[in-house]
N, C-alpha and C positions, 0 to 999 in steps of 0.2 A: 190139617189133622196129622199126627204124629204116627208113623208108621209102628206098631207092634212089631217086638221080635219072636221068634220062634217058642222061646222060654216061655215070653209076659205071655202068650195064646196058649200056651199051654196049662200055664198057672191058672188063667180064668177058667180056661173052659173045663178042667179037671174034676173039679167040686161039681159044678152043673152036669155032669154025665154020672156023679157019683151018688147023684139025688143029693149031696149034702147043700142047704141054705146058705147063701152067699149075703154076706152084708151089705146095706147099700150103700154106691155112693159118697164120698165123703166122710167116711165114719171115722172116727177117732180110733185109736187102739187101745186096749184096755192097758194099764198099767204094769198088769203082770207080762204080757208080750212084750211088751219094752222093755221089762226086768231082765225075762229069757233070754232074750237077745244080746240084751250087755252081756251076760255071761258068758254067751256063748264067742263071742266075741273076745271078752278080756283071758278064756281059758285058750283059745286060737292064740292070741297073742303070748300068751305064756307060756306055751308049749312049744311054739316056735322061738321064742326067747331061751328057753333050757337045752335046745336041739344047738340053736347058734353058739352057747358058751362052751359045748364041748369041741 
């Protein structure tokens, strides 16, 4: 079994102290999360791309 780090224990155990419902298991992600993510993502890299050309 693969040791947890401090972070991943964190991240789990957060929602469950927070009463919020934790999905189960293996769940896929909805579409729009993976949307979110690219963005947030390709706006990181663009922002850091406009800071390096000056």
């Amino acid at each position: 079994m693969r040791a947890l780090s401090a972070l991943a224990l964190w991240a789990i155990t957060l929602p469950a102290l927070a009463g919020i419902p934790t999905p189960p298991p293996g769940t896929i992600p909805e579409p729009e999360t993976l949307a979110l993510l690219a963005i947030g993502v390709l706006g990181l890299a663009l922002s850091r791309r406009r800071k390096n050309k000056k």
